[in-house]
N, C-alpha and C positions, 0 to 999 in steps of 0.2 A: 374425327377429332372433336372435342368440345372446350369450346372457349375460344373468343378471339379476344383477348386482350392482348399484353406484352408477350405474354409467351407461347399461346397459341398464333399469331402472329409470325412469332421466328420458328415454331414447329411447320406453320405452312410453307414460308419460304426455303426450308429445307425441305419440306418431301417435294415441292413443284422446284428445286434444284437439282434432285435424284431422275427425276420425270415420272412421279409417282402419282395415279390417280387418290383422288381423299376428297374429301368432304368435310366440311367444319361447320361444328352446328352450332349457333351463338344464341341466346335468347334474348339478350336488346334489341335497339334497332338499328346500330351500327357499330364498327368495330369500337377497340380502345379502353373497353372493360371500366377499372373505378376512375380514369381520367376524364372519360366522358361525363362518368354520372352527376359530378356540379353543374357543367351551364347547363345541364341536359335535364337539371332538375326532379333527378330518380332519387332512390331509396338505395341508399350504399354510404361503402366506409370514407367516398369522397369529398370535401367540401369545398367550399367556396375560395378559402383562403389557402390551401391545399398546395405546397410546391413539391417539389424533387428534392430527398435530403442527399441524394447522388448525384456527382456532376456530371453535364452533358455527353461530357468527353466518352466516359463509362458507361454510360447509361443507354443511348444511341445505339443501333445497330451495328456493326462491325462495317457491313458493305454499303450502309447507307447511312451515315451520321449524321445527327440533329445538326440545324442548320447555323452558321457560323454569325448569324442575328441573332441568336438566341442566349439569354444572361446562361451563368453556370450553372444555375439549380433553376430551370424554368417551372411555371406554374401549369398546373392541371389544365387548364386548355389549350398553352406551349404545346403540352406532350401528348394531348388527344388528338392534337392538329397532326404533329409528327408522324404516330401511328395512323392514322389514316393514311396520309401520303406515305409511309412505307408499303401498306398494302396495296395502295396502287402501283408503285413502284415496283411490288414482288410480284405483280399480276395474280391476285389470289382470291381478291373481292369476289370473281365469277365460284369461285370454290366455296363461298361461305353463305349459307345459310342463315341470315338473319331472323330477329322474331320466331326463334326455334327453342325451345324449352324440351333436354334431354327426361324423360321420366323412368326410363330403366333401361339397363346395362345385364344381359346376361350371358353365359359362354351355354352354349348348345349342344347335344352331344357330339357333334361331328366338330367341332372344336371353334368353330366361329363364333361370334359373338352377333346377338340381335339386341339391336336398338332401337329404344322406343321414343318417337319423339312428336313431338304437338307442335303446328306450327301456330300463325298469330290470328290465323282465322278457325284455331282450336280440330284441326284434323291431323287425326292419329296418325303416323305411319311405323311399319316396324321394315326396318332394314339388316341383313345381315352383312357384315364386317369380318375383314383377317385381324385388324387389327384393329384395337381403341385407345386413342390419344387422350388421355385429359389434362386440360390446360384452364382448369377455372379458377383457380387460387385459392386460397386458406384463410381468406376471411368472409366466412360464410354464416354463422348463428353467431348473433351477438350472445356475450356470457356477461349476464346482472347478478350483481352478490346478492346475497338473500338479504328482503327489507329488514330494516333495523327495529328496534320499536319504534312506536308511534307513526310506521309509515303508510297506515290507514287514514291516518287522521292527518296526513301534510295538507296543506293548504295549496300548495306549490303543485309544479311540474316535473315530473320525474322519466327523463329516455335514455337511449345510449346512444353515443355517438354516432352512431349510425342513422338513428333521425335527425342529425344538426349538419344545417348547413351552413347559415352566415350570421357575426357575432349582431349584425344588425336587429335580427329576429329579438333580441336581445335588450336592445336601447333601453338604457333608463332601468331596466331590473337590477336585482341581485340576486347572481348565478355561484353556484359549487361546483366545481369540475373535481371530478374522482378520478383519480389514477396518478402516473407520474411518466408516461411511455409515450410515444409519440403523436399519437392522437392528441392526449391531455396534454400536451405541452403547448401544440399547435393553438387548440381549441381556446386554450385559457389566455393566451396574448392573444388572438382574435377579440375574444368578447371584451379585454382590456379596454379594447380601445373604443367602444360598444357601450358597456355595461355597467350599474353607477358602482358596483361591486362585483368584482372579480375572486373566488375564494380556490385555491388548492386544494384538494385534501388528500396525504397521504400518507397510505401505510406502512409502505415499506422503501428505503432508500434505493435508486437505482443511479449508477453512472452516467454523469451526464457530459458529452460528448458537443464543441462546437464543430461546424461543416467543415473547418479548416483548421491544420495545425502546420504552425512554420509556412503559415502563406498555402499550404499545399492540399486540397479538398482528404477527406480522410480515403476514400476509397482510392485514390493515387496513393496517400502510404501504404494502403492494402497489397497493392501489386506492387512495390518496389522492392528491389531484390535486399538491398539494405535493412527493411523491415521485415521480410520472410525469411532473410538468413540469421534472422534472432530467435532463439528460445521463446519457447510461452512466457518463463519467468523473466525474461530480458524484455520483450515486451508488455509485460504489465507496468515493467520499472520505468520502464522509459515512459509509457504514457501516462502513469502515476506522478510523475515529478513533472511533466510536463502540463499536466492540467492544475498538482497545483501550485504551479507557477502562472498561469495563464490566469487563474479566475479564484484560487484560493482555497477552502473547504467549502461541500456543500452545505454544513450548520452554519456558514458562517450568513448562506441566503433567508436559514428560519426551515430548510428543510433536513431530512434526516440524514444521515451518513449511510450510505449502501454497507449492509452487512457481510457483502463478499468482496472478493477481489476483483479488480475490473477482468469481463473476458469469462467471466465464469456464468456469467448471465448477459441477457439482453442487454444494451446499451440505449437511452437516450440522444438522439440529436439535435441538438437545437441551439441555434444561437443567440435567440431569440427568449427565454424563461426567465433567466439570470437576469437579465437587464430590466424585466417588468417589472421582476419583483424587486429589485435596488430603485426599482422609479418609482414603487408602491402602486404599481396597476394591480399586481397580484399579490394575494396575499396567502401567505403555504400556512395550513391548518393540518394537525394529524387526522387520522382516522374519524370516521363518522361512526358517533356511541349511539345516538336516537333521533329522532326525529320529533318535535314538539309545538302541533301545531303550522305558523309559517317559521319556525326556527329549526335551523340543524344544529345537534350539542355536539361536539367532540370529544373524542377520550381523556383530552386535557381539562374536560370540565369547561371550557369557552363554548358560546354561542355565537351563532349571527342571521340575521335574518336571511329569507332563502325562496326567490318565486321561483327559481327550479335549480334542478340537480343534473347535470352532464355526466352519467357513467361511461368512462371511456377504461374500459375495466377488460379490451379485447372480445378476439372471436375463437367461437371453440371449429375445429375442422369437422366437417360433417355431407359426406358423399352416399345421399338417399337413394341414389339414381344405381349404387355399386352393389356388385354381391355385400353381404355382413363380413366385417373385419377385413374389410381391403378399401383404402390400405392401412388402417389403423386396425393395430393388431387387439390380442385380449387384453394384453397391459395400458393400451391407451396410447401409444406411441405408434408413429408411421413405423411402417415397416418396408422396406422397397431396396433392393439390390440396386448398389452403386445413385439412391435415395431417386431413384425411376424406375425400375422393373419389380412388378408384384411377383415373385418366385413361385407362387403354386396357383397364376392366375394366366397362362401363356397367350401373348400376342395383348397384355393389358400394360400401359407404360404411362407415366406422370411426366409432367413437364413442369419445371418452376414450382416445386414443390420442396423449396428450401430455402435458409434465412442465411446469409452471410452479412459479412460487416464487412457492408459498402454493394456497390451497384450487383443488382443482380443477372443483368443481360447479359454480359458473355459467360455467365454458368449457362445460362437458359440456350442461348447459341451452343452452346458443346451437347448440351444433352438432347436438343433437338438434331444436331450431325448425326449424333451415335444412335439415335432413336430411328434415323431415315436411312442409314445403315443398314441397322437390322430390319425394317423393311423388306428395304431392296435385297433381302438375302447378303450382304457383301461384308453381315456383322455377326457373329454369333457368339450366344449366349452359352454360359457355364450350364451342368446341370442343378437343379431347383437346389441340393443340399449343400449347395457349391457356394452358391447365392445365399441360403439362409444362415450360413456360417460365416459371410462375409457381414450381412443384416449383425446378427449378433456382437461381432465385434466392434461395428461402427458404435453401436447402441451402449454397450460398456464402455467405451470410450468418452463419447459423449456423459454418459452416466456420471465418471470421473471429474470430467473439466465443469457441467454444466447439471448436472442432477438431471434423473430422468422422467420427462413429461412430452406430455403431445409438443407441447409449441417448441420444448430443448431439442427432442429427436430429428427437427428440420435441419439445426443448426451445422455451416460449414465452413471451413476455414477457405478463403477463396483461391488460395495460390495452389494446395495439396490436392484441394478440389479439380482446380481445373488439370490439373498433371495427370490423376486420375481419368478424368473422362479424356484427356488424352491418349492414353496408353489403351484404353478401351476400342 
């Protein structure tokens, strides 16, 4: 297995539930994945200011739930504490392999799979495998738009979110966050409170969602039967009237109007944007036209001065360590039967390799069950065109609701989801 973060994590405690020997190879230096990586002061999509847009309740283990001290949306070192103590909890720590960096993944011909891996004192080993788990997650290569003009000549700082840790780094400048998703949302009321200027800029409208509606965290209306026994179109209508009843239009904050329907795209979280920018910490600028000197112009033709630039512009998926096009196929999209088993790659299985709206650990708990299953022999698999007929049709589907791309092809709806790997 590789990865111990949240969901290589609940893949361990299911296979050492089955009484299955495994091995997990992690490359940090302790469990917890991007939770750690703030106080631990690494290179990842974690920061400082970094909370849970999922509430505890959801988010927690099934058999071992975050602890009843802890607020509803706790902070990244909350949750790096938590995992950790569930790993000891699950007895799996002796299982995992820390300071171990996977560098190739291949199947043999006698149908095993050898893995190559480097531990922290840089020695190679190759091991052969029945089976390989991957649990490292999909935010792996940051993706930078292409410089604008003049951005040879900025005078400023220019990263992605993935180098930013605290808005303090920050004091006293005047910073641009790019994007409108949840890094950028986070990032740009951090340096608010930071920064002598705080600027937005964005290109395209997206839905913006707070943690709670009706008192109620959104991923509790996710699972309520109330909300799952409504229509796609029943549920757009409801949470369309209900956001803007809550907080109003989003032109009404200076930012753009999403040009789809909620649900048809990615969603924003945050309860936190709306309020900077009605308190003037932030301020929402369109698109970035050039770059001039220490000034960024906008396609509205305004300027502002600018000692650096935040692209939180996301990560593209990318598994160096995998055969070519597994699991992301020629079109650019995942491709993986029941969005975990690679169909013409046998005994290869993903874990937490999907985006739902609202918490993601009891997806991640059902597909490490049915994954430890098949293991244990007690699960078995359709044949491959069984599987790539099911792929396909998720993917039109998807295609339908959400347009199809690598980051859409994740997407699931959490109740049908989990009914699915139920029946599995």
């Amino acid at each position: 297995m590789i990865g111990a973060g949240l969901s290589g994590l609940a893949m361990a405690h299911a296979l050492k539930s089955e009484g299955l020997d495994f091995v997990c190879l992690e490359q940090a230096s302790d469990v917890g994945g991007l939770w750690r990586q703030p106080q631990a002061g690494e290179r990842g999509p974690g920061y400082l200011s970094l909370h849970l847009n999922t509430n505890k309740r959801l988010t927690g283990f099934a058999d071992h739930p975050m602890p009843a001290s802890y607020p509803v949306y706790p902070r990244h070192s909350d949750v790096a504490a938590y995992l950790r103590s569930f790993a000891e909890w699950a007895g799996v720590l002796d299982d995992i392999e820390l300071g171990t960096t996977v560098e190739s993944v291949r199947r043999t011909a006698g149908g095993s799979w050898t893995v190559v891996s480097r531990d922290a004192h840089g020695t190679r080993t190759a091991r052969d495998f029945t089976h390989v788990i991957v649990a490292s997650g999909h935010n792996t290569e940051p993706v930078m738009p292409a410089p604008p003009p003049g951005a040879d000549r900025f005078k400023g700082t220019i990263l992605h979110a993935l180098d930013y840790r605290d808005g303090s780094d920050y004091a006293g400048q005047h910073v641009v966050v790019v994007g409108l998703g949840a890094s950028a949302v986070d990032i740009a009321a951090d340096l608010s409170r930071h920064a002598a200027r705080t600027v937005l800029s964005v290109r395209r409208g997206l839905h913006i969602l707070p943690k709670q509606v009706f008192g109620m965290p959104l991923d509790d209306v996710a699972e309520a039967p109330w909300w799952t026994n409504m229509s796609l179109e029943e549920q757009r209508r409801f949470m369309e009237q209900a956001l803007l009843v809550a907080r109003g239009r989003l032109s009404d904050y200076g930012l753009p109007e999403p040009d789809h329907r909620i649900f048809s795209s990615a969603v924003t979280i945050s309860d936190e944007i709306l309020t900077r920018i009605r308190h003037g910490g932030v301020t929402p600028k369109p698109a970035i036209d050039s770059l001039d000197g220490d000034r960024v112009v906008f396609t509205d033709g305004t300027s502002v001065r600018a000692d650096a630039i935040v692209h939180c512009t996301g990560y593209r998926m990318a598994y160096p360590f995998l055969p070519p096009e597994c699991p992301i196929g020629p079109q650019g999209s995942v491709e993986l039967y029941k969005r975990v088993v690679a169909p013409d790659h046998p005994g290869l299985h993903f874990i937490g390799l999907v985006r739902p709206h609202g918490s993601v650990t009891r997806l991640v708990e059902a597909q490490a069950r049915w994954v430890a299953r098949i293991v244990a022999g007690r699960a078995a698999l359709p044949e491959p065109e069984v599987m790539r007929k099911e792929i396909a049709a998720y993917l039109a589907g998807i295609a339908g609701q959400y347009g199809l791309s690598q980051g859409t092809s994740i997407q699931v709806d959490v109740a049908p989801y989990l009914e699915e790997l139920r029946q599995e």
